[in-house]
VMD Tcl script that draws the C-alpha trace (Angstrom):
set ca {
  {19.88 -21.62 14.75}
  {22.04 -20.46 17.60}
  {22.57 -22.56 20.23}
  {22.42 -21.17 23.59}
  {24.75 -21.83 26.46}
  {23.76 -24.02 29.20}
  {24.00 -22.77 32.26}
  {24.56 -25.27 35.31}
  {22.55 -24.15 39.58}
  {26.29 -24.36 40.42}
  {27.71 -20.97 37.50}
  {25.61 -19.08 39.46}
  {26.85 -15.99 41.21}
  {25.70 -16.40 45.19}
  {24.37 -13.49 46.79}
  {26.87 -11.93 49.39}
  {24.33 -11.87 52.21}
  {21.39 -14.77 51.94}
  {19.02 -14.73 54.39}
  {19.17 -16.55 57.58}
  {16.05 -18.38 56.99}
  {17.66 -20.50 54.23}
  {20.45 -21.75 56.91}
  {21.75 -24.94 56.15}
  {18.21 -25.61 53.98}
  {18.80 -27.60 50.62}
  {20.57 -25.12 48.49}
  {23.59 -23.81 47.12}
  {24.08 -21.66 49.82}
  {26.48 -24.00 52.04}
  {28.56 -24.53 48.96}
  {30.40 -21.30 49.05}
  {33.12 -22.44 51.63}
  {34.55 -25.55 51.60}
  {37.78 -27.28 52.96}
  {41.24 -26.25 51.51}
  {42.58 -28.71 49.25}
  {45.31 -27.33 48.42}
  {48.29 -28.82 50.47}
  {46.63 -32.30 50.84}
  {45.18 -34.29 47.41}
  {43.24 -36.68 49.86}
  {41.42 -33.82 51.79}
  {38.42 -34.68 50.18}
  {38.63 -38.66 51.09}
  {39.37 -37.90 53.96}
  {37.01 -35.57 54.72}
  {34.23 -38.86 53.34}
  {35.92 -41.11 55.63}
  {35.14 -38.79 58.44}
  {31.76 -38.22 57.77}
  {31.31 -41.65 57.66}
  {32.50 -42.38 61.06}
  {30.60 -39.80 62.57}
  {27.52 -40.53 61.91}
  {27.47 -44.07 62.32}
  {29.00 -43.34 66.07}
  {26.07 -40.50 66.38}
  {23.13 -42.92 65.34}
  {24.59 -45.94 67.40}
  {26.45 -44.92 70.32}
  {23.59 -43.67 72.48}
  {22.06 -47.86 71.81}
  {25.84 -49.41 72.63}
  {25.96 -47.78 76.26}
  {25.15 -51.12 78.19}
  {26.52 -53.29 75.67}
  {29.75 -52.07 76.14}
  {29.71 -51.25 80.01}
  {28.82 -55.23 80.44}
  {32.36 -56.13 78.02}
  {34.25 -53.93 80.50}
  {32.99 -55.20 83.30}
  {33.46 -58.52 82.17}
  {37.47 -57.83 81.31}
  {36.83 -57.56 77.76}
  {36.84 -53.25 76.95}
  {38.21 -54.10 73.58}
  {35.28 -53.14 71.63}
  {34.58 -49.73 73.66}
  {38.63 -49.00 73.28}
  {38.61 -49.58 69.81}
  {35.66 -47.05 69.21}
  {37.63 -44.63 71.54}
  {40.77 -45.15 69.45}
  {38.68 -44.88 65.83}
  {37.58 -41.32 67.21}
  {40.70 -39.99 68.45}
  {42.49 -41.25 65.06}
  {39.96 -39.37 63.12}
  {40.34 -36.75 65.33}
  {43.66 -35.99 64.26}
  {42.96 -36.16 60.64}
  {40.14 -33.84 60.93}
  {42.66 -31.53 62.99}
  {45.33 -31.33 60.35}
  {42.89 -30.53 57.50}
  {40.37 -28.14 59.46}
  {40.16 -24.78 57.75}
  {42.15 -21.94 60.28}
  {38.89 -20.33 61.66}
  {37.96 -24.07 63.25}
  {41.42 -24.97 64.23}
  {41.46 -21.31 66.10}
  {38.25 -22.20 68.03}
  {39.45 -25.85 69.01}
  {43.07 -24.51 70.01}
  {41.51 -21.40 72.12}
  {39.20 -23.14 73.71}
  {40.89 -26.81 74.21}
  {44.15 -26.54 75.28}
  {43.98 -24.34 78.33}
  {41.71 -27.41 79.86}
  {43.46 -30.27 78.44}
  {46.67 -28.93 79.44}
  {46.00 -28.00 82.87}
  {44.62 -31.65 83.07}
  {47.52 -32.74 82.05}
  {49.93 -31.14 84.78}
  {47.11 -32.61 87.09}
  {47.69 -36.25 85.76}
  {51.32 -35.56 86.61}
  {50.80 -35.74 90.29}
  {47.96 -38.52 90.73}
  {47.71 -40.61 93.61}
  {45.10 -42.77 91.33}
  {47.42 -43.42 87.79}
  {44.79 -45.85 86.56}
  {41.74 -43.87 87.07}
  {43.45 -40.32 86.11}
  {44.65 -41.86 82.86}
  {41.14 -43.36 81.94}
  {39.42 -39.92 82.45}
  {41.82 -37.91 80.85}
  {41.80 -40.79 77.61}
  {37.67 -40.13 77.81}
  {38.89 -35.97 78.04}
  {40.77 -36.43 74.73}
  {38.08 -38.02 72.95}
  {36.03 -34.99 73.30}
  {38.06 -32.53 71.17}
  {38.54 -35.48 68.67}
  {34.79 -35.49 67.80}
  {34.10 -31.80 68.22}
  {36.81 -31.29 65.07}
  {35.39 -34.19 63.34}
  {31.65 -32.98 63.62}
  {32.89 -29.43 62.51}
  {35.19 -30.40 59.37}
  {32.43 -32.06 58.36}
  {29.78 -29.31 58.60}
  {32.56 -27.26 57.29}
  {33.06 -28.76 53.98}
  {29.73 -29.54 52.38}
  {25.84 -29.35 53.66}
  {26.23 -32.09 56.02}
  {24.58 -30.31 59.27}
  {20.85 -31.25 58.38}
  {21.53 -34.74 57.87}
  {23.56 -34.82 61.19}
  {20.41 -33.39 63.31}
  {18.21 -36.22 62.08}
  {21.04 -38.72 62.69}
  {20.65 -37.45 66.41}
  {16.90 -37.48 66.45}
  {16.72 -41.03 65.04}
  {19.66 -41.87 67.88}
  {16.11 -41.47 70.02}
  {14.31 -44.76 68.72}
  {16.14 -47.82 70.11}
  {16.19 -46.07 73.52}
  {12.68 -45.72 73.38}
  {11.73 -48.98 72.41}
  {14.12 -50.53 76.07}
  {12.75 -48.06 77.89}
  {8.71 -49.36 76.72}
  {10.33 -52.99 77.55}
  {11.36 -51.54 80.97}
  {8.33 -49.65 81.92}
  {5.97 -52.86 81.26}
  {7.99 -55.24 83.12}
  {9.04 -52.76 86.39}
  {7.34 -49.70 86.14}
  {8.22 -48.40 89.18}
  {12.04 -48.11 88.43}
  {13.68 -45.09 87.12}
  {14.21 -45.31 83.48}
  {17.74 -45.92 82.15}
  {16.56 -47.57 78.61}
  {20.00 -48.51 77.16}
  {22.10 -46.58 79.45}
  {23.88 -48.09 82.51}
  {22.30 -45.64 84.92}
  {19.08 -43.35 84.73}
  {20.87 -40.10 85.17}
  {23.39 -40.76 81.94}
  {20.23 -41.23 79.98}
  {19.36 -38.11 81.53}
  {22.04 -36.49 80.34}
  {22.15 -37.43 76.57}
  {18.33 -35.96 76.01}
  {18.45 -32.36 76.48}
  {20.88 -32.74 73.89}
  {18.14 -34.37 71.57}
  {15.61 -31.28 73.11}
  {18.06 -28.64 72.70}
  {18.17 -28.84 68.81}
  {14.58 -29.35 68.62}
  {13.07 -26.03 68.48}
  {16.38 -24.82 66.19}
  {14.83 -27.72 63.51}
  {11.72 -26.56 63.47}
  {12.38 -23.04 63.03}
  {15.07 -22.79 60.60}
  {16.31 -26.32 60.34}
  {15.39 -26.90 56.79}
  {13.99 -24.15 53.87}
  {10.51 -26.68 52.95}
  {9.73 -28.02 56.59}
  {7.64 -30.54 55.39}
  {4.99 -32.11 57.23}
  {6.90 -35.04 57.42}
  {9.64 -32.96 58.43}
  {8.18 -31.59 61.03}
  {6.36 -34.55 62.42}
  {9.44 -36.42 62.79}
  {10.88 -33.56 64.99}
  {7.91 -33.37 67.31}
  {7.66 -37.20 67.25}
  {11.12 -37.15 68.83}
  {11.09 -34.33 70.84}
  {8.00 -36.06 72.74}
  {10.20 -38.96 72.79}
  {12.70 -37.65 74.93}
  {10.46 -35.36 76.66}
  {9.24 -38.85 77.93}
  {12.15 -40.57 78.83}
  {13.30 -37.44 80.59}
  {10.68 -37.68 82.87}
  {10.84 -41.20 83.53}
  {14.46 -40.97 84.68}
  {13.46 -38.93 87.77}
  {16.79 -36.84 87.34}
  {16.13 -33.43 88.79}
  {18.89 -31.59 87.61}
  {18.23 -32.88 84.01}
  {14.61 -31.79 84.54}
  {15.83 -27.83 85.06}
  {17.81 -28.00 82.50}
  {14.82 -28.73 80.26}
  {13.08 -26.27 81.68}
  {15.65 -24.00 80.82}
  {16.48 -25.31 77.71}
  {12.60 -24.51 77.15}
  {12.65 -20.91 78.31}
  {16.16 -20.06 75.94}
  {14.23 -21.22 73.08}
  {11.12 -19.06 73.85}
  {12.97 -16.14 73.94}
  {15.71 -16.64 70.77}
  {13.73 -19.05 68.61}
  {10.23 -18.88 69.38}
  {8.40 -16.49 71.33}
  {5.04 -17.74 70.79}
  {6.37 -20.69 72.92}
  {5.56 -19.06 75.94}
  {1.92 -19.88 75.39}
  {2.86 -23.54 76.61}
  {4.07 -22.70 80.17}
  {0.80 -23.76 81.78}
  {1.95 -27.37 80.57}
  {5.06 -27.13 82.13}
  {2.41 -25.99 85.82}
  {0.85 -29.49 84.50}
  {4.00 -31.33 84.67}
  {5.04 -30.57 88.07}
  {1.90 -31.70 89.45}
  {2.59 -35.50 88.38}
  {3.31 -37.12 91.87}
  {6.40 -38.49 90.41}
  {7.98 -35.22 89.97}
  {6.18 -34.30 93.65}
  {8.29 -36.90 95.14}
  {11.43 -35.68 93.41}
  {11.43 -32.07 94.17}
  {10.10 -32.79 97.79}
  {13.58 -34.20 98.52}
  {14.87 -31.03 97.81}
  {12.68 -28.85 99.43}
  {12.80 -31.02 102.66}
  {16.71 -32.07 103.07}
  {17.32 -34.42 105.85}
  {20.42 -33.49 108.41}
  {21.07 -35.95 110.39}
  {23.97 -36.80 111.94}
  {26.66 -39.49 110.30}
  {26.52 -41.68 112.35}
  {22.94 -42.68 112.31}
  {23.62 -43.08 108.61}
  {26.84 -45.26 108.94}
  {24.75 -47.68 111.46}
  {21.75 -48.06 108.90}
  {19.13 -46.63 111.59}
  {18.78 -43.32 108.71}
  {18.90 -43.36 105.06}
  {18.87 -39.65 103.79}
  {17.84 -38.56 100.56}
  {20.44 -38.12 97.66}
  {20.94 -34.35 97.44}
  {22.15 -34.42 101.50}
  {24.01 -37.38 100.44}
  {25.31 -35.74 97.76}
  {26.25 -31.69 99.64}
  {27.47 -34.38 102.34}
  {30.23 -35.73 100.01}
  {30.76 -32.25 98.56}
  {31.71 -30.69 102.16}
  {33.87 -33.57 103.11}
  {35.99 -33.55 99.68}
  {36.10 -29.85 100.06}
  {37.36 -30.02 103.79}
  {39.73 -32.95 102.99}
  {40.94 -30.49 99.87}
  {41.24 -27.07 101.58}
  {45.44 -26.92 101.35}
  {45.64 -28.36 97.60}
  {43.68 -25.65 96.23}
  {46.56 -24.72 94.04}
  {47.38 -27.95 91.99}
  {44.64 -29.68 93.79}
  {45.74 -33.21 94.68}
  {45.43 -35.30 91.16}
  {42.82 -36.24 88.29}
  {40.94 -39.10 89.19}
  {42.07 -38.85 92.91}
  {38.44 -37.84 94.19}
  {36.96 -41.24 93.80}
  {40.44 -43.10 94.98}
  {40.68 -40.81 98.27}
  {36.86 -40.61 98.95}
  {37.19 -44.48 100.48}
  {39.01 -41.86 103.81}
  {37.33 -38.86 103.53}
  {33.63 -39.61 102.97}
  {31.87 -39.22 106.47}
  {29.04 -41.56 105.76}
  {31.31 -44.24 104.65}
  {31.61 -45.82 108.08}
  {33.41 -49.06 108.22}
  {32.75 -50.04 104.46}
  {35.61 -47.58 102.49}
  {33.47 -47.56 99.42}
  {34.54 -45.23 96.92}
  {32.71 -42.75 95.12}
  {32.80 -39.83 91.97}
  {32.33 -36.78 92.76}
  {28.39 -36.40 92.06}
  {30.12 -33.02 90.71}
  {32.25 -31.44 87.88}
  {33.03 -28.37 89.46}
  {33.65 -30.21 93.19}
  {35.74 -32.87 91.06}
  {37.59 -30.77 89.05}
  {38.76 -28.51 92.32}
  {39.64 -31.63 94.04}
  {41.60 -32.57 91.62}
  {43.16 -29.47 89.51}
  {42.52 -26.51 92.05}
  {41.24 -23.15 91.49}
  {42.88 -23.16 88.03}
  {41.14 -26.07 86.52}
  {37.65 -24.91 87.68}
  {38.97 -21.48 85.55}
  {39.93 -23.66 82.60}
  {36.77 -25.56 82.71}
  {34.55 -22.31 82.44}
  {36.53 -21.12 80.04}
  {36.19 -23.95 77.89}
  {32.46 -23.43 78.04}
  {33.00 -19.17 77.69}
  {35.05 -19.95 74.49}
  {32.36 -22.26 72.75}
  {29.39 -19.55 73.38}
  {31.74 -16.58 71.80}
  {32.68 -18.45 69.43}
  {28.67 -18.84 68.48}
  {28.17 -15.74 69.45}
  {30.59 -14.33 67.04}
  {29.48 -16.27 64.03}
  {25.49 -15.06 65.04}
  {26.58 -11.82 64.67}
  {28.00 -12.79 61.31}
  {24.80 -14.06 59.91}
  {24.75 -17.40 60.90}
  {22.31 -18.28 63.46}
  {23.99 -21.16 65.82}
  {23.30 -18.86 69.30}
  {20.65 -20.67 70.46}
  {21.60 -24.63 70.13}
  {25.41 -24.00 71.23}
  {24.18 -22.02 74.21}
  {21.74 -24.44 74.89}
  {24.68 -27.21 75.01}
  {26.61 -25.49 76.77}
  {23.75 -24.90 79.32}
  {23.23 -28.88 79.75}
  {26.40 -29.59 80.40}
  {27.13 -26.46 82.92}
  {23.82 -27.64 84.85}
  {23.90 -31.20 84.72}
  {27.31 -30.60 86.09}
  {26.46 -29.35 89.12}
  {25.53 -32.45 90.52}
  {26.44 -35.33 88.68}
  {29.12 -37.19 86.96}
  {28.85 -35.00 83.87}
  {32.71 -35.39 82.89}
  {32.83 -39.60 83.59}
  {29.22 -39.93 81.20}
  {31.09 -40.37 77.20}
  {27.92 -41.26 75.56}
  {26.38 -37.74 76.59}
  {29.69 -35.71 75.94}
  {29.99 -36.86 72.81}
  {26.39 -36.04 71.31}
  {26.74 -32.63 72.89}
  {30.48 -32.03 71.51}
  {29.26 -33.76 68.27}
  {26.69 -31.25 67.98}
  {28.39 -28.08 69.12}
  {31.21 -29.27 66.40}
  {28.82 -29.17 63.57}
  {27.31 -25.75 64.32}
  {30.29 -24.13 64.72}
  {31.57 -25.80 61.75}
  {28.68 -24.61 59.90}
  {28.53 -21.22 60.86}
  {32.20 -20.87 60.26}
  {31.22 -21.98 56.21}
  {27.92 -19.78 56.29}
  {29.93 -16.75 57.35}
  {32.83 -17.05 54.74}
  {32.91 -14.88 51.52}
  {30.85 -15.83 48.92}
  {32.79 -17.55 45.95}
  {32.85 -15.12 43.11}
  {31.64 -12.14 45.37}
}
mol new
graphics top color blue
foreach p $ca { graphics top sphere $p radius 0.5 }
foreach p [lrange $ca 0 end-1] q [lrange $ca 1 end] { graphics top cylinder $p $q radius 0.2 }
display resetview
């Protein structure tokens, strides 16, 4: 008798082109690209240790938000610093092992900002603040090259997005706490503030409809019950923080799924005509529609309190008018909240400071017409960077446009660039697409 060879899944020849619809799902496919070893022998640890890191800071960092916001306030940031520091060491290592094609994106995207931030530290009138938000800047860039090594190097994306989803549950469960004890406050669950809470979920709802449609080759009913559980848990949430811009960039979020993931989607837009009749979300848009102006001083005496988007186009025309001759270097990072104590109209006697309530106000205050440019850019770099890989066969348009679109929205008026927790699930996630779509559109080994 002649014994015949045994031949292992992994001898296989993979075909050149697989189709997209068996993205990232349990096969062989993600296989054909991995890290370079050579150079390195502990590549592969490292890449492990990595991994590790990441999603342990993905599942637990959007539950630690209060937790580590009461040690700071208390004196005590060591915890939150050492998290910050584990990140940006990790960071590193992930940059000096990322394959070229990831570095490339990372470098052409990230160091315009960072070092136009940089020059803008330089001249500070506010060291202390302009050093903590450029420290929270770095961290960014640390976990966006540690999410996409990782994706890079194995089939480590689909794990990742449940990570995110599951990031969902202890939120949740604060948030019931907080709704049966005072159910008429905004909703900030385990976040210090409702609109950070706000923030981090149409990250959550972003990848959503990506999962269901081509997030895994079987989709099993349990699969796909655990994405809808969680989508309808921070569909929830969302609307209990009463954060306006949050809510349009849901809706929009929504819409750029119906027409690149789903199109049968659009059947549901009577629910979103549903939604906006809920006298919560009545109240909220009303203050929009109907903007107080009313003079500052009636506000600075107490006999007027005007809603919070005049409050907030209030502080936006003062920082622009006390800003109007720095447009070139602008006048600092961090600088906004230290020189808004003078500047702020409605202040009156108290010299409270205040953020910006705006990335793209902030960031000309600060860095001038060049770091608005390198800001947008940023963003521009990350979508053609998807875009590119799309075109290659790997289908990461929709979630990293999505991103992108939460944080250019949310941006527009609130403290997008001070909120960490948020950042990083969005970086953490754009990382890992980009990561794997860089490994889905490499050549197939053996091909």
């Amino acid at each position: 008798m002649v014994a015949r060879p045994i031949h292992k899944p992994q001898d296989a020849v993979l075909p050149a082109s697989p189709s997209k619809t068996a993205f990232l799902a349990p096969d062989p496919y993600m296989t054909r690209a991995q890290v370079p070893e050579a150079g390195w022998r502990w590549t592969p640890l490292a890449v492990k240790a990595i991994w590790v890191v990441l999603w342990v800071t993905l599942l637990c960092r959007a539950s630690l938000d209060r937790p580590l916001n009461a040690l700071d306030d208390a004196g005590l940031p060591g915890l939150g610093l050492v998290i910050n520091l584990l990140i940006v060491a990790f960071g590193l290592v992930a940059a000096a092992i990322a394959p070229r094609g990831i570095a490339i994106i990372a470098l052409v995207a990230w160091l315009p900002y960072l070092a136009w931030m940089l020059v803008a530290l330089g001249h500070t009138t506010n060291g202390a603040g302009g050093v903590r938000l450029y420290w929270q800047i770095v961290t960014l860039p640390a976990i966006f090259l540690m999410a996409a090594v990782c994706t890079a190097s194995g089939p480590r994306l689909q794990t990742l997005l449940r990570i995110v989803l599951l990031s969902v549950a202890v939120p949740l469960a604060f948030a019931l706490i907080q709704w049966l004890r005072h159910a008429d406050d905004r909703t900030m669950a385990t976040f210090t503030h409702p609109n950070i809470l706000a923030s981090y979920l149409p990250c959550v709802l972003a990848i959503t409809p990506w999962m269901l449609k081509r997030g895994s080759g079987r989709r099993s009913p349990g699969y796909v019950a655990m994405v809808l559980l969680a989508a309808a848990a921070a569909s929830l949430l969302l609307l209990g923080t009463e954060t306006r811009s949050a809510w349009a960039v849901a809706a929009l979020i929504f819409l750029l799924a119906c027409v690149m993931v789903e199109r049968k989607a659009f059947l549901l837009l009577p629910l979103g005509a549903l939604v906006l009749l809920a006298p919560p979300v009545q109240k909220r848009l009303s203050d929009v529609s109907h903007p107080e102006e009313v003079p500052a001083y009636l506000v600075t005496s107490g006999e007027v309190v005007v809603d919070s988007y005049t409050w907030r186009k209030t502080l936006w025309r003062d920082a622009l008018d006390a800003s109007k001759d720095n447009r070139t270097w602008g006048k600092g990072l961090g600088a906004f909240n230290a020189d808004s104590a003078d500047f702020f109209s409605l202040n009156g006697a108290t010299k409270q400071r205040w953020d910006a309530h705006s990335a793209y106000v902030q960031i000309l205050y600060e860095s001038g017409y060049f770091g608005v440019v390198t800001y947008l850019w940023l963003w521009l770099a990350i979508a053609a960077a998807a875009t590119l890989q799309s075109l290659r066969g790997a289908p990461v348009a929709y979630p990293v446009y999505a991103l992108v679109l939460t944080q250019l929205v949310i941006g527009y008026s609130d403290n997008i660039l001070f909120y960490l927790t948020p950042n990083w699930y969005c970086w953490g996630l754009i990382g890992a697409f980009l990561g794997a779509g860089w490994a889905r559109t490499q050549p197939a080994k053996g091909a």
